[in-house]
N, C-alpha and C positions, 0 to 999 in steps of 0.2 A: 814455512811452506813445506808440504807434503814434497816427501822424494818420491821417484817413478815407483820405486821397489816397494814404500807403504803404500801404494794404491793396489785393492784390489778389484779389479771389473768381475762380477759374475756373469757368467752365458744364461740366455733368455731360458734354458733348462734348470736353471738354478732359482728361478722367480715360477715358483707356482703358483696360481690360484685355484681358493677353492671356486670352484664354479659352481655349485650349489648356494656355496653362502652369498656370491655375489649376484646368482639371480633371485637370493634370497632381500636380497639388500634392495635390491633393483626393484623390486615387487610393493616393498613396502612403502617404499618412497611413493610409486606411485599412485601406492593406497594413500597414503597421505597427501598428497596431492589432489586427488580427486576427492577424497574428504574436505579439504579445505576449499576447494572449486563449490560442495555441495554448502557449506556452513554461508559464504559467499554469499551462492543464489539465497540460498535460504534468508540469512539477512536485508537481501532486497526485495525479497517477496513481503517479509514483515514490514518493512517500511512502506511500497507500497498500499498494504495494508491497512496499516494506520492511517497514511494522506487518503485514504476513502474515507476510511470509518467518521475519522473528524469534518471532511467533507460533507457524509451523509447525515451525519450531525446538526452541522450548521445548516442545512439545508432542511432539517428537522423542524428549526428553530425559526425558520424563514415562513416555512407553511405555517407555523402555528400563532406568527405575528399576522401571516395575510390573512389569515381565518378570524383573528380577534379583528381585524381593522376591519375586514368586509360586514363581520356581524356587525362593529358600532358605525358602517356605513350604512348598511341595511336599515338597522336600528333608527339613526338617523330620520334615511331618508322617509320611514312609516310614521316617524315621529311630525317630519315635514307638513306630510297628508294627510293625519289628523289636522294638524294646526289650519292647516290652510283651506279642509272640507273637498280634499281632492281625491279621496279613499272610493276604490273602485262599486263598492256596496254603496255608499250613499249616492253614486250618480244613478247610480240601476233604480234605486228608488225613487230619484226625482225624473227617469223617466229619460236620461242619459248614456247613450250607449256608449261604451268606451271599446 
Protein backbone atom coordinates (compact mmCIF):
# COMPACT_ATOMS: atom_id res chain seq x y z
CA UNK A 1 0.00 0.00 0.00
CA UNK A 2 0.92 3.41 -0.91
CA UNK A 3 2.30 5.75 2.06
CA UNK A 4 0.59 9.44 2.69
CA UNK A 5 4.03 10.90 1.55
CA UNK A 6 4.10 8.66 -2.19
CA UNK A 7 0.65 10.17 -2.92
CA UNK A 8 0.88 13.12 -4.83
CA UNK A 9 -2.81 15.18 -5.36
CA UNK A 10 -2.17 17.94 -8.22
CA UNK A 11 -4.45 21.39 -7.91
CA UNK A 12 -7.13 21.64 -10.61
CA UNK A 13 -4.31 24.33 -12.00
CA UNK A 14 -2.06 21.61 -12.81
CA UNK A 15 -4.81 19.66 -15.00
CA UNK A 16 -5.08 21.68 -18.14
CA UNK A 17 -7.03 21.14 -21.05
CA UNK A 18 -6.68 21.87 -24.31
CA UNK A 19 -9.97 23.45 -24.98
CA UNK A 20 -9.70 23.68 -28.64
CA UNK A 21 -8.80 20.09 -29.03
CA UNK A 22 -11.51 19.15 -26.85
CA UNK A 23 -14.16 21.24 -28.62
CA UNK A 24 -12.33 19.70 -31.30
CA UNK A 25 -13.22 16.29 -30.24
CA UNK A 26 -16.61 17.26 -29.35
CA UNK A 27 -17.42 18.27 -32.89
CA UNK A 28 -16.49 15.38 -34.52
CA UNK A 29 -18.23 13.02 -32.56
CA UNK A 30 -21.00 14.65 -33.37
CA UNK A 31 -20.37 14.76 -36.94
CA UNK A 32 -20.13 11.28 -36.65
CA UNK A 33 -23.11 10.80 -35.06
CA UNK A 34 -25.25 12.58 -37.12
CA UNK A 35 -23.53 10.70 -40.10
CA UNK A 36 -24.48 7.55 -38.71
CA UNK A 37 -28.35 9.00 -37.74
CA UNK A 38 -28.05 9.99 -41.80
CA UNK A 39 -26.63 6.24 -42.97
CA UNK A 40 -29.68 5.13 -40.57
CA UNK A 41 -32.44 6.94 -42.26
CA UNK A 42 -30.79 6.33 -45.36
CA UNK A 43 -30.98 2.49 -44.88
CA UNK A 44 -34.73 2.64 -44.20
CA UNK A 45 -35.48 4.79 -46.84
CA UNK A 46 -33.99 1.98 -49.18
CA UNK A 47 -35.80 -0.74 -47.60
CA UNK A 48 -38.81 1.03 -47.75
CA UNK A 49 -38.03 1.40 -51.24
CA UNK A 50 -37.63 -2.00 -52.13
CA UNK A 51 -41.15 -3.18 -50.09
CA UNK A 52 -42.64 -0.79 -53.04
CA UNK A 53 -40.67 -1.60 -55.90
CA UNK A 54 -41.44 -5.60 -55.27
CA UNK A 55 -45.00 -4.44 -54.35
CA UNK A 56 -45.51 -2.59 -57.52
CA UNK A 57 -44.26 -5.51 -59.10
CA UNK A 58 -46.40 -7.97 -58.09
CA UNK A 59 -49.06 -5.92 -58.74
CA UNK A 60 -47.57 -5.56 -62.29
CA UNK A 61 -47.98 -9.08 -62.41
CA UNK A 62 -51.69 -9.18 -61.19
CA UNK A 63 -52.86 -6.67 -64.04
CA UNK A 64 -51.24 -8.63 -66.52
CA UNK A 65 -52.98 -12.15 -65.43
CA UNK A 66 -56.44 -9.94 -65.02
CA UNK A 67 -56.01 -8.78 -68.66
CA UNK A 68 -55.04 -12.28 -70.13
CA UNK A 69 -58.14 -13.81 -68.02
CA UNK A 70 -60.50 -11.02 -69.16
CA UNK A 71 -59.36 -11.37 -72.78
CA UNK A 72 -59.96 -15.47 -72.58
CA UNK A 73 -63.25 -14.46 -70.94
CA UNK A 74 -64.24 -12.02 -73.47
CA UNK A 75 -62.87 -14.46 -76.01
CA UNK A 76 -65.01 -16.99 -74.43
CA UNK A 77 -67.87 -15.36 -73.90
CA UNK A 78 -67.86 -14.09 -78.39
CA UNK A 79 -66.95 -17.58 -78.86
CA UNK A 80 -70.35 -18.50 -76.69
CA UNK A 81 -72.49 -16.28 -79.34
CA UNK A 82 -71.37 -17.43 -82.29
CA UNK A 83 -72.12 -20.98 -81.14
CA UNK A 84 -75.35 -20.25 -79.83
CA UNK A 85 -76.45 -17.41 -82.91
CA UNK A 86 -76.85 -14.72 -80.13
CA UNK A 87 -74.25 -12.24 -81.95
CA UNK A 88 -75.65 -8.70 -81.70
CA UNK A 89 -75.48 -8.31 -85.96
CA UNK A 90 -77.42 -11.43 -86.62
CA UNK A 91 -80.45 -10.34 -84.60
CA UNK A 92 -80.50 -6.82 -86.36
CA UNK A 93 -80.72 -8.94 -89.38
CA UNK A 94 -83.43 -11.03 -88.44
CA UNK A 95 -85.26 -8.05 -87.57
CA UNK A 96 -84.33 -8.15 -83.66
CA UNK A 97 -83.70 -5.35 -81.62
CA UNK A 98 -81.17 -5.87 -78.94
Amino acid sequence: MLSHSQLSISSPSDCSFDDDAFSANAIATENRLSQASFILEYQQLYNSYKMCLASLQECVIEVDDLCIEYEQLYYNSFLRSIATGAYPWRRKQQGVEV
